[in-house]
C-alpha positions in Angstrom: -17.7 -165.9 103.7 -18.0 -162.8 105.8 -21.5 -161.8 107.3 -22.2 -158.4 108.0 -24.2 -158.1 111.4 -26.8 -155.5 111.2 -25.4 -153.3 114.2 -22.3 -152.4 112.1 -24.4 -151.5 109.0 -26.7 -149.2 111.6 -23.4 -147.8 112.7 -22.0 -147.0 109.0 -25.8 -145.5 108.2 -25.4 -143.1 111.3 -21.8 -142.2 110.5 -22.6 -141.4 106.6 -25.6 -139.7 108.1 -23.8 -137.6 110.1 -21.3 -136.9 107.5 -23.9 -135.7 105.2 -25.5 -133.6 107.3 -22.7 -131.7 108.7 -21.3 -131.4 104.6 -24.8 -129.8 103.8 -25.0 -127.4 107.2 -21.2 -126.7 106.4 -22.1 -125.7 102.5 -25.4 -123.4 103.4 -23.5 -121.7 106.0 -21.3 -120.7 104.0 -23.3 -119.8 101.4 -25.4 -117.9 103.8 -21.9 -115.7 104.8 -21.3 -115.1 101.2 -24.7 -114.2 99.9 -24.3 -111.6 102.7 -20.8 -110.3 101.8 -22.6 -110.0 98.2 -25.7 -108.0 99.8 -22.9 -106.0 102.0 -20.9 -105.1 98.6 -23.9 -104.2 96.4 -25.5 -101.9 99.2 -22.4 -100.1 99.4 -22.1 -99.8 95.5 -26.0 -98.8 95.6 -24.6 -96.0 98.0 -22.0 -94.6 95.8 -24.3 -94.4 93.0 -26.9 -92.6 94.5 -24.6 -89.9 95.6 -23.1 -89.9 92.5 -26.5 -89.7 90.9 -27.4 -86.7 93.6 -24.0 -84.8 92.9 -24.6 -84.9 88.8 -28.0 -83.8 89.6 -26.9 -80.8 92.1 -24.9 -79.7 88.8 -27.3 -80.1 86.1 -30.3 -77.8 88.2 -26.9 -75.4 88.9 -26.3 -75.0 85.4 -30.1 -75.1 84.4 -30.1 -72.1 87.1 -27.2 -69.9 85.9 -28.2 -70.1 82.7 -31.5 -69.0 83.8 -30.1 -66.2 85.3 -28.3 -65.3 82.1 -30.9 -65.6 79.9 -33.4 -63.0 82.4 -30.4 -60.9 82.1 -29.8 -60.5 78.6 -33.8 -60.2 78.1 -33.8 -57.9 81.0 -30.8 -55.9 78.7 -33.0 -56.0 75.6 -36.2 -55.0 77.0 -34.4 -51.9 78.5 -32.6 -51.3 75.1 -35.8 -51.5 73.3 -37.9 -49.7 75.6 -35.6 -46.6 75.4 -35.7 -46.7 72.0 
């Protein structure tokens, strides 16, 4: 029968160990670098939306205005039609 002297199962601990902990560092660090390609893509998207948002917006208040215009003109129109009257 084959013993097993304690120095080689030290060694074998320390090498798993090792293993393991350069697996886990390996895995967060790379889910660190994607979790920040994610933040980097959603920012940007965030971006494009908010001037999206801002141009829609310019054209609503531009159409809200022209057709405020229009409307003080044809009452201005009326009011002078009616006053001459």
């Amino acid at each position: 029968m084959k013993t097993i002297s304690i120095n080689k199962i030290k060694e074998q601990a320390i090498h798993l160990n090792d293993k393991a902990l350069k697996t886990t560092e390996k895995t967060v660090l790379n889910s660190f670098e994607k979790i920040e390609k994610a933040q980097n893509k959603t920012d940007e998207f965030i971006k494009k939306g908010f001037k999206f948002s801002e141009k829609q917006q310019d054209k609503l208040f531009n159409n809200l205005e022209n057709g405020k215009e229009m409307i003080w003109k044809n009452l201005n129109k009326a009011l002078d039609f009616f006053s001459r009257n």
